[in-house]
N, CA, C and O atoms as a printed pandas DataFrame, in Angstrom:
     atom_number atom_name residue_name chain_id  residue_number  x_coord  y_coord  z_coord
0              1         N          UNK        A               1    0.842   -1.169    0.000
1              2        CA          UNK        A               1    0.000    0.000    0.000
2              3         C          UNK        A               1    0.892    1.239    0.000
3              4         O          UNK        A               1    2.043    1.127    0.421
4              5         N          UNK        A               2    0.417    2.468   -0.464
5              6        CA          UNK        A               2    0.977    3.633   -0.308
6              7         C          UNK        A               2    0.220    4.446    0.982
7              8         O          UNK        A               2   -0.957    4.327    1.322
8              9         N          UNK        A               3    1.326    5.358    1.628
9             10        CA          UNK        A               3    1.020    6.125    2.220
10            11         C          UNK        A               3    1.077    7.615    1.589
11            12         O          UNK        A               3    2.103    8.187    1.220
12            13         N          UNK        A               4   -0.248    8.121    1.544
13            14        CA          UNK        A               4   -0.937    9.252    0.186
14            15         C          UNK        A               4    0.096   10.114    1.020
15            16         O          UNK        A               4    1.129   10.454    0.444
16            17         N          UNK        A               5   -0.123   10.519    2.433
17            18        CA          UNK        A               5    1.024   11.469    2.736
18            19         C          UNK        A               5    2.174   12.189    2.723
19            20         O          UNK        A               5    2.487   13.368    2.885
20            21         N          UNK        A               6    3.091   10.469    2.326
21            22        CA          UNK        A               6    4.697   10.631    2.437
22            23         C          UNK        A               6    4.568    9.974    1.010
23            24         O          UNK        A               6    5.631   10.050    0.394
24            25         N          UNK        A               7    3.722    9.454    0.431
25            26        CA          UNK        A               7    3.953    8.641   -1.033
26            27         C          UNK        A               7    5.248    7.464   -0.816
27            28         O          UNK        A               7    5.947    7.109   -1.765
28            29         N          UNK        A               8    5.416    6.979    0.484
29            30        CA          UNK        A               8    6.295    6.106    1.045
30            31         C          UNK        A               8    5.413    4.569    0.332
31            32         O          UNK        A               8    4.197    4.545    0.524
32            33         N          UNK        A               9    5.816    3.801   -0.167
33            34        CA          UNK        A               9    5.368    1.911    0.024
34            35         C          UNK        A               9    5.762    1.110    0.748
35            36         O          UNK        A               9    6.916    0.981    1.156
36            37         N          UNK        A              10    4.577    0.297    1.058
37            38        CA          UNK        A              10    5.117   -0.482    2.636
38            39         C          UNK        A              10    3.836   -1.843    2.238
39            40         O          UNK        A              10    2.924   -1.913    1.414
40            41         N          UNK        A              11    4.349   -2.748    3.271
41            42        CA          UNK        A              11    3.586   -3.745    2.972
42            43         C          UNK        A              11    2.464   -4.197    4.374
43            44         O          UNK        A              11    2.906   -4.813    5.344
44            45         N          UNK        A              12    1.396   -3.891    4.297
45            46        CA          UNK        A              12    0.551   -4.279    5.377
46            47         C          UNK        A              12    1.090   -5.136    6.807
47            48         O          UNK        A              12    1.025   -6.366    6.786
48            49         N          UNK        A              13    1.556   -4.512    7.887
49            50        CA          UNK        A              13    1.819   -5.581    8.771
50            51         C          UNK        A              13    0.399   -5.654    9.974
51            52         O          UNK        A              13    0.407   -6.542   10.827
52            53         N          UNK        A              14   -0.639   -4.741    9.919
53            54        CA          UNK        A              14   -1.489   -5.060   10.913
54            55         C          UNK        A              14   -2.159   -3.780   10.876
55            56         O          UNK        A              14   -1.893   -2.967    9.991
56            57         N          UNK        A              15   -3.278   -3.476   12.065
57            58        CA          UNK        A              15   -4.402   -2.437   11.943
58            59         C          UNK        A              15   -4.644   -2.629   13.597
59            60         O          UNK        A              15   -4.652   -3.658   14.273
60            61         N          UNK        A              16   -4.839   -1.201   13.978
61            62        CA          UNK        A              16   -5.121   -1.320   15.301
62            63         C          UNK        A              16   -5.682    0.303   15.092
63            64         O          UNK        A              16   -5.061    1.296   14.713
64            65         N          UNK        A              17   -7.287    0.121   15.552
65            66        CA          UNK        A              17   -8.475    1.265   15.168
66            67         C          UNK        A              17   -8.271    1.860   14.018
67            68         O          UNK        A              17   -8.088    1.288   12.944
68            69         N          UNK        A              18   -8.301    3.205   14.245
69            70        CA          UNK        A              18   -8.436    3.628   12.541
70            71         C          UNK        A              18   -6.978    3.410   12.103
71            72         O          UNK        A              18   -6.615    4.115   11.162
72            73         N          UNK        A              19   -6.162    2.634   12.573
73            74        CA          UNK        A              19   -4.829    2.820   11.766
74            75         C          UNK        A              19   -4.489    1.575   11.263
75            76         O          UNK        A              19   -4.953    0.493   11.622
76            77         N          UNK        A              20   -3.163    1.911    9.910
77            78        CA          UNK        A              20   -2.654    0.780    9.458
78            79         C          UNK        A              20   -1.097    0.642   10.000
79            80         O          UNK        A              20   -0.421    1.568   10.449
80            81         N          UNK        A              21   -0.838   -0.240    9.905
81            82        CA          UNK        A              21    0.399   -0.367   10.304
82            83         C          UNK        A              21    1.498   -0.876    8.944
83            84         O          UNK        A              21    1.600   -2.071    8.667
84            85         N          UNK        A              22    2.163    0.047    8.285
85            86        CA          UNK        A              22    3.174   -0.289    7.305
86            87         C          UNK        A              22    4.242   -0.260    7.432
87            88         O          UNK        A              22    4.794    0.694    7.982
88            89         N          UNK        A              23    4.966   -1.420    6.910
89            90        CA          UNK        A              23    6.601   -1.635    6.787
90            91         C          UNK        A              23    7.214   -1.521    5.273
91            92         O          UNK        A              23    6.878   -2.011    4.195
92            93         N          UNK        A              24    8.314   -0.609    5.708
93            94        CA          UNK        A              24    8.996   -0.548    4.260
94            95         C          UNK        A              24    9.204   -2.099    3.554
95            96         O          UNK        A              24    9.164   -3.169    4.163
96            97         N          UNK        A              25    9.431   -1.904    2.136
97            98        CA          UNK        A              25    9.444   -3.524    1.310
98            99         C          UNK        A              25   10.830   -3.813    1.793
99           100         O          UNK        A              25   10.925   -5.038    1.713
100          101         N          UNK        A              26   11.941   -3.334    2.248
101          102        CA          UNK        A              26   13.460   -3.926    2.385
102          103         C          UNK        A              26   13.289   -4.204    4.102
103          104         O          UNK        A              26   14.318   -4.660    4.600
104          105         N          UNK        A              27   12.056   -3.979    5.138
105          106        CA          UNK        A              27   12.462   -3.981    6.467
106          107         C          UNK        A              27   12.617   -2.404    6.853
107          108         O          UNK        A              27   12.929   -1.405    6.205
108          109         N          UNK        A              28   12.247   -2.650    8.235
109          110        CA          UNK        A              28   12.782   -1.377    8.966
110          111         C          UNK        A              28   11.164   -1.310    9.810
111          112         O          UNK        A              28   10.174   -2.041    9.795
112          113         N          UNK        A              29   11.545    0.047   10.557
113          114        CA          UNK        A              29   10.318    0.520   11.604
114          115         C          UNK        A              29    9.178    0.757   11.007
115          116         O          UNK        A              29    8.955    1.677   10.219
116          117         N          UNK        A              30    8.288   -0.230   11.443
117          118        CA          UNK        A              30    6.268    0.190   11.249
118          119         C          UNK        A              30    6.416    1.569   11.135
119          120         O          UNK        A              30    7.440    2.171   11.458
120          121         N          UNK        A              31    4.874    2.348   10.439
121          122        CA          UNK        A              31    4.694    3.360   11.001
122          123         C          UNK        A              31    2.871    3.710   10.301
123          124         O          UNK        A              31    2.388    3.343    9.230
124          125         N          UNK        A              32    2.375    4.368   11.191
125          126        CA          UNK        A              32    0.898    4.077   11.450
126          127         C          UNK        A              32    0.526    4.950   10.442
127          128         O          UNK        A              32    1.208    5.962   10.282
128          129         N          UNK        A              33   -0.617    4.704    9.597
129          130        CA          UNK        A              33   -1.363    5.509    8.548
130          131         C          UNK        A              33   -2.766    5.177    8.238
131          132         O          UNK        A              33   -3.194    4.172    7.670
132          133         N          UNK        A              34   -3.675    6.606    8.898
133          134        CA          UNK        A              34   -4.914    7.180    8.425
134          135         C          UNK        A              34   -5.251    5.939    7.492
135          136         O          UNK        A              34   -4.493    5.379    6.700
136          137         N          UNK        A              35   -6.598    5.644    7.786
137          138        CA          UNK        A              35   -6.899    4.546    6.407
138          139         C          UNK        A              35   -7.664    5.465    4.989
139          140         O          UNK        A              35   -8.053    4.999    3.918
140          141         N          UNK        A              36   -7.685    6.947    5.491
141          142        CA          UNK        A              36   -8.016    7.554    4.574
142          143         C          UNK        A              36   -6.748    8.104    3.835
143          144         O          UNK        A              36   -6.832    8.974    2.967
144          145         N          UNK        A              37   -5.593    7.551    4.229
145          146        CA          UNK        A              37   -4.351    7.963    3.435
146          147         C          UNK        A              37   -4.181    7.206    2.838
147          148         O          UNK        A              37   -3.480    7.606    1.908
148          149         N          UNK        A              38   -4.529    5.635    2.700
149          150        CA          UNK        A              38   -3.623    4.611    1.975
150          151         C          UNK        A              38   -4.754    4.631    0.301
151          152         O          UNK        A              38   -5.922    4.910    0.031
152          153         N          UNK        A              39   -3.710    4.227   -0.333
153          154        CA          UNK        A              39   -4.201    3.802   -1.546
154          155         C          UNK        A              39   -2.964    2.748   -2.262
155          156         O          UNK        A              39   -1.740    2.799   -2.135
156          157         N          UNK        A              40   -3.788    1.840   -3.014
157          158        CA          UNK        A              40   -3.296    0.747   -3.671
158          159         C          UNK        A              40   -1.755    1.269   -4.779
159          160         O          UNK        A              40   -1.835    2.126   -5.658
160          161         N          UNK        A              41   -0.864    0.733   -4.533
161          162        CA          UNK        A              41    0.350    1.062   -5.132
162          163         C          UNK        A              41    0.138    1.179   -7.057
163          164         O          UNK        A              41   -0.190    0.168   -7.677
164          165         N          UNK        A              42    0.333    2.260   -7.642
165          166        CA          UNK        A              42    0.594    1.818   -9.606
166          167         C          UNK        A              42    1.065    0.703   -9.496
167          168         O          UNK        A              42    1.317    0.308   -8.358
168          169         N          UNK        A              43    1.325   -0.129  -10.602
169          170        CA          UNK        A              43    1.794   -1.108  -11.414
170          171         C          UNK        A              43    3.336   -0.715  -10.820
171          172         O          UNK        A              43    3.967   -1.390  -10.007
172          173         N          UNK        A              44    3.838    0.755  -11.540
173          174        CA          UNK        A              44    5.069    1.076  -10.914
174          175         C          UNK        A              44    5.998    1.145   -9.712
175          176         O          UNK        A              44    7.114    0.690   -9.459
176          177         N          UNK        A              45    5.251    1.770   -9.175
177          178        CA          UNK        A              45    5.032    1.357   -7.372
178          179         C          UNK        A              45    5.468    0.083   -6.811
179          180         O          UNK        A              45    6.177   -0.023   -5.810
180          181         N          UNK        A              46    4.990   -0.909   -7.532
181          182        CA          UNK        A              46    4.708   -2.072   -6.679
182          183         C          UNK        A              46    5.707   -2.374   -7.237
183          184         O          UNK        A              46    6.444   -2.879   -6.391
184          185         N          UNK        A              47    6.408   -2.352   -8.663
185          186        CA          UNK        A              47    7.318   -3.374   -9.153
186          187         C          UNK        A              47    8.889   -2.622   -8.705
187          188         O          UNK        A              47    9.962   -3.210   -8.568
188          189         N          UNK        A              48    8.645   -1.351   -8.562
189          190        CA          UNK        A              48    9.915   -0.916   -7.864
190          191         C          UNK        A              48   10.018   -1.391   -6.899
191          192         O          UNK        A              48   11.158   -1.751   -6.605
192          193         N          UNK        A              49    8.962   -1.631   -5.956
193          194        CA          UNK        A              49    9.200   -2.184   -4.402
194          195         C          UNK        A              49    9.878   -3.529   -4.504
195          196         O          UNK        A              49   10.769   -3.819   -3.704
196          197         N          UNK        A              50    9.383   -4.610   -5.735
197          198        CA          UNK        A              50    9.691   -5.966   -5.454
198          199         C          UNK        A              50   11.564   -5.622   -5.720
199          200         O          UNK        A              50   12.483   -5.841   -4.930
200          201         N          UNK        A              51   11.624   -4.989   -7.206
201          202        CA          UNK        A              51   13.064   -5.093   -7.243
202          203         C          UNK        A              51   13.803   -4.689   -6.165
203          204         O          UNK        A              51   14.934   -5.043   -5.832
204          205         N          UNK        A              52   12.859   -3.717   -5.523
205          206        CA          UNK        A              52   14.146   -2.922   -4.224
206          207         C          UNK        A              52   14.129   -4.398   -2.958
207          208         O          UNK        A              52   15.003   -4.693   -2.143
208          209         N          UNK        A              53   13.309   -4.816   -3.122
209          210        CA          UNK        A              53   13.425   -6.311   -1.998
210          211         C          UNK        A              53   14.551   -7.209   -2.708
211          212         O          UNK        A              53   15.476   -7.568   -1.980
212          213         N          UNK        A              54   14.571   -7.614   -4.072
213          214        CA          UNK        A              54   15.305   -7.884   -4.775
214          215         C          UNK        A              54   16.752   -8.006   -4.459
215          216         O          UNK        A              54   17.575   -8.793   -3.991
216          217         N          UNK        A              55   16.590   -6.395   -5.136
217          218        CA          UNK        A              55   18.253   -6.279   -4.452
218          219         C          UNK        A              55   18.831   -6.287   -3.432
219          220         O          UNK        A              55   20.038   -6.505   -3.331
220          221         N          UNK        A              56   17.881   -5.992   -2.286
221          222        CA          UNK        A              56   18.374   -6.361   -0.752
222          223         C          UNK        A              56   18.724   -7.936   -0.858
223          224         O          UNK        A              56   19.362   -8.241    0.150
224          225         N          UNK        A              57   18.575   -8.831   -1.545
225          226        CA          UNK        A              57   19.079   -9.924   -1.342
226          227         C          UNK        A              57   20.212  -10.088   -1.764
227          228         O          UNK        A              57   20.950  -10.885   -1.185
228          229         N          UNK        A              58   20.714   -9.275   -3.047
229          230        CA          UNK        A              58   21.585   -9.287   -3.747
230          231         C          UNK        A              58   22.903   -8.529   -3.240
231          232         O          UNK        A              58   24.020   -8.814   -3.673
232          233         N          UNK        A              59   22.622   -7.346   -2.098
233          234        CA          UNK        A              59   23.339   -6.764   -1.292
234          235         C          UNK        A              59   23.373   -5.724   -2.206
235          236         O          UNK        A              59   24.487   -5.201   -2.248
236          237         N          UNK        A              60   22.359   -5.120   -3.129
237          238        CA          UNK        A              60   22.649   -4.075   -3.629
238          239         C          UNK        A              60   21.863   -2.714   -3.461
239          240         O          UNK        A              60   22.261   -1.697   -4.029
């Protein structure tokens, strides 16, 4: 999902009241977002995220 705010992508880790809880695609710290902020990642979005997981495997 995107956060409309920061235009940050993160991948759903949980929901607690009105909030979501997102983690960057490589790891790192949750951070809570309005469910009126999120919206579904472009095509682009999403496929940058996989490569950037990608290359974290690759050490790049």
């Amino acid at each position: 999902m995107v956060d409309t705010r920061t235009d940050k992508t993160g991948y759903v880790m949980g929901h607690e009241g009105p909030y979501v809880q997102l983690r960057p695609p490589r790891g790192g710290t949750e951070w809570d977002v309005p469910l009126a902020a999120l919206r579904r990642p472009t095509q682009s979005e999403e496929l940058s995220a996989k490569v950037s997981v990608a290359n974290g495997r690759w050490g790049l």
